[in-house]
PAZA-782590 format. One record per residue (C-alpha): x, y, z; residue in three letters. Coordinates in steps of 0.05 Angstrom, whole numbers, plus 32768, in hexadecimal, padded with zeros to 4 digits. Each point is the difference from the previous one (the first is absolute). Layout:
% PAZA-782590
XYZala/...
***
This chain:
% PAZA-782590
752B80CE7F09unk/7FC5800B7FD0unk/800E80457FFCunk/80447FF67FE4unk/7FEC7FCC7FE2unk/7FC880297FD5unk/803F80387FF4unk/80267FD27FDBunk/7FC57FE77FD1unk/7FEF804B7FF8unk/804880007FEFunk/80067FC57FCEunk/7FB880197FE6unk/802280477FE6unk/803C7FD87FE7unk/7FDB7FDF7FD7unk/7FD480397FE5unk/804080277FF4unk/80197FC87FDFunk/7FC17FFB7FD5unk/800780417FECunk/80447FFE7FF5unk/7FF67FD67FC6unk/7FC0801D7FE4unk/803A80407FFCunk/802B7FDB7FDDunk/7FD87FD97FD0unk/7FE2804C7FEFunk/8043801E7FF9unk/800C7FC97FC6unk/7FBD80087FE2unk/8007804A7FF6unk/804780077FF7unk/801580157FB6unk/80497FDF7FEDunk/7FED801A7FB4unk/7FF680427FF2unk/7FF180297FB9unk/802E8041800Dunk/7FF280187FC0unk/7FD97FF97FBDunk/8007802D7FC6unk/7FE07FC47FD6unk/7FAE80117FFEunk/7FE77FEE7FBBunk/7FE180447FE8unk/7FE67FE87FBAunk/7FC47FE47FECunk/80177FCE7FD1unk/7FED7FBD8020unk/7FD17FCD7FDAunk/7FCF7FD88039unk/7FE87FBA7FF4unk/7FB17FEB8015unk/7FD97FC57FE8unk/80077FC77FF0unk/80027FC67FC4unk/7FE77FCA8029unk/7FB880137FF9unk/7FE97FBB8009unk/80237FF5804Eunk/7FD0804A800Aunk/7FC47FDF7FE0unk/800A7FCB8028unk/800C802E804Aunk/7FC080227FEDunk/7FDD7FC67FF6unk/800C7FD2803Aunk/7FFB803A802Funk/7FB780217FE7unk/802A80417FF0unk/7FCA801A7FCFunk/7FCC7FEC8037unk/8020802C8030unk/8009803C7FDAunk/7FBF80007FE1unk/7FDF80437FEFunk/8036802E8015unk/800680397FD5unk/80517FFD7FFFunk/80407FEC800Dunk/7FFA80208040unk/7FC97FE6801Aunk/800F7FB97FE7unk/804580098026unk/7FD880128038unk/7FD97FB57FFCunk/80367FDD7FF8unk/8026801B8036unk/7FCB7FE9802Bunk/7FF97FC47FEDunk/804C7FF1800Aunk/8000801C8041unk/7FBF7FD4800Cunk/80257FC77FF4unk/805080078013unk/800F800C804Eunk/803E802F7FFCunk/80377FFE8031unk/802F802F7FFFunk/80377FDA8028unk/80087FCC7FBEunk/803680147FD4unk/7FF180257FBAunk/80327FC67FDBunk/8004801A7FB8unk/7FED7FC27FE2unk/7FE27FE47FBAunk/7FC17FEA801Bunk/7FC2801D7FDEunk/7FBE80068014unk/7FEE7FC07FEFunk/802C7FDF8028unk/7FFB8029803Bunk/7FB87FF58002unk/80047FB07FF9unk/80277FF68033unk/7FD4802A8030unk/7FDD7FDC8044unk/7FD38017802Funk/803A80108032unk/803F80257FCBunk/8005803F8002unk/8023802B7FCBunk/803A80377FF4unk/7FEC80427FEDunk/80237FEB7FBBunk/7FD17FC97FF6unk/7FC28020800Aunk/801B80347FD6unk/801B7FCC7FC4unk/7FB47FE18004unk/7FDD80487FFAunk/802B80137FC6unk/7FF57FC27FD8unk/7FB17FFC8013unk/8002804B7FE2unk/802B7FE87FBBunk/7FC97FCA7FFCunk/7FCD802B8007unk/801A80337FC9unk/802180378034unk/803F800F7FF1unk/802C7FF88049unk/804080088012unk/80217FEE8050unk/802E8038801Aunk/802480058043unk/80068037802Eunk/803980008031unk/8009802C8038unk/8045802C800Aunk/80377FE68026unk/800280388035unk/7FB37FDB8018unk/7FFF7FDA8043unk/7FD57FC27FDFunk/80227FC2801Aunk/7FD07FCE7FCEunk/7FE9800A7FBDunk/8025803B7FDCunk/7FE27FFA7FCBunk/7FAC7FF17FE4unk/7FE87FEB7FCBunk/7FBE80207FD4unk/7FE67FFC7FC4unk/7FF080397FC9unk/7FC77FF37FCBunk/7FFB80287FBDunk/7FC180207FF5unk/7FDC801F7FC4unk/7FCC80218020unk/803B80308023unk/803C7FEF7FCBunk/802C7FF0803Bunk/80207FCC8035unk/7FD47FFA8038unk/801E7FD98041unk/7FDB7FD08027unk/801A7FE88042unk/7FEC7FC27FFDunk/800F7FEC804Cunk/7FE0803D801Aunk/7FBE80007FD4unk/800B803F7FDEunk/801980397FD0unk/800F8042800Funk/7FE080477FDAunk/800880488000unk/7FBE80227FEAunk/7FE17FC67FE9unk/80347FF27FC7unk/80227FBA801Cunk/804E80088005unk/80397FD87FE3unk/80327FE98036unk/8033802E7FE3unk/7FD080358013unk/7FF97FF3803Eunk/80467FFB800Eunk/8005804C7FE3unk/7FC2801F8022unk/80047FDC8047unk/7FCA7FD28013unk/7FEE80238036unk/7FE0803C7FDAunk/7FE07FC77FD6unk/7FB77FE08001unk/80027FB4801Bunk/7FC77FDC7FDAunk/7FF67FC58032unk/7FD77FE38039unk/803A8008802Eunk/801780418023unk/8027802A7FD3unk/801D8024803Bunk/801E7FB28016unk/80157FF47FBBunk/802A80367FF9unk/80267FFC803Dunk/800A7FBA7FF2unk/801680017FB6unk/801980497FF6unk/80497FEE800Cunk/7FFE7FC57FC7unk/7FEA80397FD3unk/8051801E7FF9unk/80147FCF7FC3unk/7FDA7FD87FC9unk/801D7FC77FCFunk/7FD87FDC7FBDunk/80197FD47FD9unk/801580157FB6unk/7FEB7FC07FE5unk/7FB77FFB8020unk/7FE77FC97FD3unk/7FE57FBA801Funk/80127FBB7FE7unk/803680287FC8unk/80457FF47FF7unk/801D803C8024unk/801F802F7FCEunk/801B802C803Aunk/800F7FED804Funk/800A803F8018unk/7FCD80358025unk/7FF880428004unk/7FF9802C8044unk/7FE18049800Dunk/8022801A8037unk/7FD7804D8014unk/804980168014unk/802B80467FF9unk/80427FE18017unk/802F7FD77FD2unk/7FFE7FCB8027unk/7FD57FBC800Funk/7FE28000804Dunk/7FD57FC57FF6unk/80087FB6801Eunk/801C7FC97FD9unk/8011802F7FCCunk/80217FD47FCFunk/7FD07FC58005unk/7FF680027FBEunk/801F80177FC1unk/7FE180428006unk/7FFF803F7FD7unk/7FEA8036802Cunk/7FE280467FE9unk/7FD880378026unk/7FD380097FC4unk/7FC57FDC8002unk/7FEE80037FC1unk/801A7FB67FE2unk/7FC77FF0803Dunk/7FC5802A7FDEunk/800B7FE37FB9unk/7FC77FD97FDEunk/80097FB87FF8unk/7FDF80017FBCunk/803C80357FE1unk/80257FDC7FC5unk/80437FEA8013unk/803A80287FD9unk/80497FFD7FFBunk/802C80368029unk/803980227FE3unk/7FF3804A8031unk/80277FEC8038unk/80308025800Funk/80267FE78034unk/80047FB78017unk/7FEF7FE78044unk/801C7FC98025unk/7FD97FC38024unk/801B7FE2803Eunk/7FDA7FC78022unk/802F7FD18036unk/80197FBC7FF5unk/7FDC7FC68029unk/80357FE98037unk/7FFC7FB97FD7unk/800D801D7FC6unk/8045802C8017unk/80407FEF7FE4unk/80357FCE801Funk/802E8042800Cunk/7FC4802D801Dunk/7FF67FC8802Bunk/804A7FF68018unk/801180548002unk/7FD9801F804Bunk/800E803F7FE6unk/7FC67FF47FCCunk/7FC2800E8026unk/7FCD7FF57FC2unk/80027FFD7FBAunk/7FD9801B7FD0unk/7FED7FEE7FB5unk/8003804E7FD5unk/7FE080047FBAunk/800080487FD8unk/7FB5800E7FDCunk/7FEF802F7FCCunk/7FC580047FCAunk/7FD87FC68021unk/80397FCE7FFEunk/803F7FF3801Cunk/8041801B7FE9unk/80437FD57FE3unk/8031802E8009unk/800F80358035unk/802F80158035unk/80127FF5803Cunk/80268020803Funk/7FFE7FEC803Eunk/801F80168045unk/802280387FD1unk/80267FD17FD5unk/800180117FB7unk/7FC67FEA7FDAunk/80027FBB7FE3unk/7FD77FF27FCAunk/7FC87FC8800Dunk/7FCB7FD07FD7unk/7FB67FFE8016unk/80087FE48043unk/803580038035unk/80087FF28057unk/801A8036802Cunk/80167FE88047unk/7FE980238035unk/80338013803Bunk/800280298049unk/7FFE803E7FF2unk/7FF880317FC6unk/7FF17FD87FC1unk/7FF680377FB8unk/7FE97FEF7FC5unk/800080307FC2unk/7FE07FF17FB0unk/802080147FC5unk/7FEF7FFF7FB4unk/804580147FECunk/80317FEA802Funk/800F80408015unk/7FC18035801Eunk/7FD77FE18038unk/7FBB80067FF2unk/7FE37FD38041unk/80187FF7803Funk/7FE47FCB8042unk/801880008044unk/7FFE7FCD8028unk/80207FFD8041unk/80027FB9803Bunk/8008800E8047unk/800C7FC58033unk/
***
């Protein structure tokens, strides 16, 4: 009797761990399964024409950052940017516990705020240890800027596709420098510090890790984030925005996007990096080189669909397209989509997103394509 009677909780015992497993398969399945797919993208921005915003007009709200928090105090005699970065980094990491299970919400909280709120116990997203280096560098006269690299969608990484750093302009060098702030570090190649856009193009792991942690653990940890990397166009802190949209380096010989999440953001996406190298300090200009427009997409909040979207299945997302040129974005274009003939449109239109094949072509004169996007939803 207790032998069969320890067969059957054997039995119910592997039931359940089959069961268990079961839906750890399952749950994986939906994590990594891509419904959305970029098929194709013959829409990489391949001018250099793009003014970036840094700075800001509220000096007093810095004045006031640097002087409640003893920035000047903590970067005393440093003999630049670098080095101040360096200290302040330190100190941030000093004094906010990151965990990297809380959600990066993009948010309008600054520095200030983030800090106030702060107790013994909170812990903080990468973005707000990041948002509280970059303004502690602004008040302490280092120009900063936060980027986000993002890994490519064909990477097993169930949580956090994407990480945020931050990139620091220095004189010394004339160049970005980046600074991972969660890791304690920045990366070099013959002692010359590298921009993240660098790294992205040489590989980090034929680079120099400048940190107190192994390198060799570093880059197996972080190598895959380093496939993708976003700014902001308007960089500026406490402004008026006078743009919302970002632009991404992509290292990338196909015409096509293989990142996660790739239309988070109104994005413009290049391969060169050099709108990433350029000095903070060069005078802003107006564009009239361009020759050939590029169009934005970035997708509609589910909140924010249409009635009809809402009511149609067949419409799997929807996205919000814009056409840029010269720094600005265009009024009139055209439009064709699914093969249709091209429509004319005005700055901003939506495009519903359906199973299946879903083309997109640009036009200037209603009649020679001169961009095309793929997209294509499987279920």
């Amino acid at each position: 009797m207790n032998k069969k009677r320890r067969v059957i909780i054997c039995l119910l015992i592997l039931l359940i761990i089959g069961f268990v497993i079961g839906l750890s398969f399952k749950k994986y399945k939906q994590t990594n399964k891509n419904d959305f797919n970029i098929i194709k993208w013959d829409n990489f921005y391949e001018e250099k024409n793009i003014n970036l915003y840094y700075g800001t007009t509220e000096k007093q709200v810095l004045e006031q950052l640097n002087y409640k928090y003893k920035v000047n105090d903590i970067i005393a005699n440093s003999k630049d940017e670098l080095e101040r970065a360096i200290k302040i980094m330190n100190w941030v990491r000093n004094n906010m516990k990151y965990n990297k299970n809380k959600k990066n919400k993009v948010q309008d909280k600054g520095a200030a705020d983030i800090l106030e709120s702060k107790q013994k116990s909170k812990q903080y997203s990468n973005l707000e240890i990041c948002t509280v280096f970059n303004e502690l560098c602004n008040s302490a006269n280092i120009i900063s800027r936060i980027g986000k690299l993002t890994i490519s969608d064909s990477t097993k990484i169930k949580d956090n596709p994407s990480f945020f750093v931050c990139e620091i302009w220095n004189t010394k060098y004339n160049k970005w420098i980046m600074i991972d702030v969660i890791n304690g570090l920045y990366v070099s190649e013959k002692n010359i510090p590298l921009s993240t856009a660098d790294i992205i193009q040489k590989g980090i792991y034929n680079l120099q890790i400048i940190s107190d942690k192994s390198a060799d653990k570093y880059k197996k940890e972080m190598s895959e984030y380093f496939y993708a990397y976003t700014i902001k166009i308007d960089n500026t802190i406490y402004n008026a925005k006078q743009s919302n949209c970002y632009v991404t380096f992509i290292n990338n010989k196909e015409d096509r996007i293989n990142m996660k999440n790739p239309l988070e953001y109104p994005s413009i996406y290049t391969k060169n990096k050099y709108l990433f190298e350029v000095s903070p300090g060069e005078e802003k200009k107006q564009y009239n080189s361009d020759e050939v427009p590029t169009m934005i997409f970035s997708k509609v909040m589910k909140n924010k669909e249409s009635k009809n979207s809402k009511s149609d299945k067949d419409v799997k997302k929807e996205l919000c397209i814009g056409v840029f040129k010269n720094s600005s974005m265009e009024e009139k274009y055209y439009i064709s989509i699914n093969g249709s003939p091209f429509e004319e449109k005005n700055k901003y239109f939506k495009f519903e997103i359906k199973k299946g094949l879903n083309t997109i072509k640009l036009s200037k004169d209603g009649k020679t394509s001169i961009r095309e996007v793929a997209f294509e939803y499987k279920e």
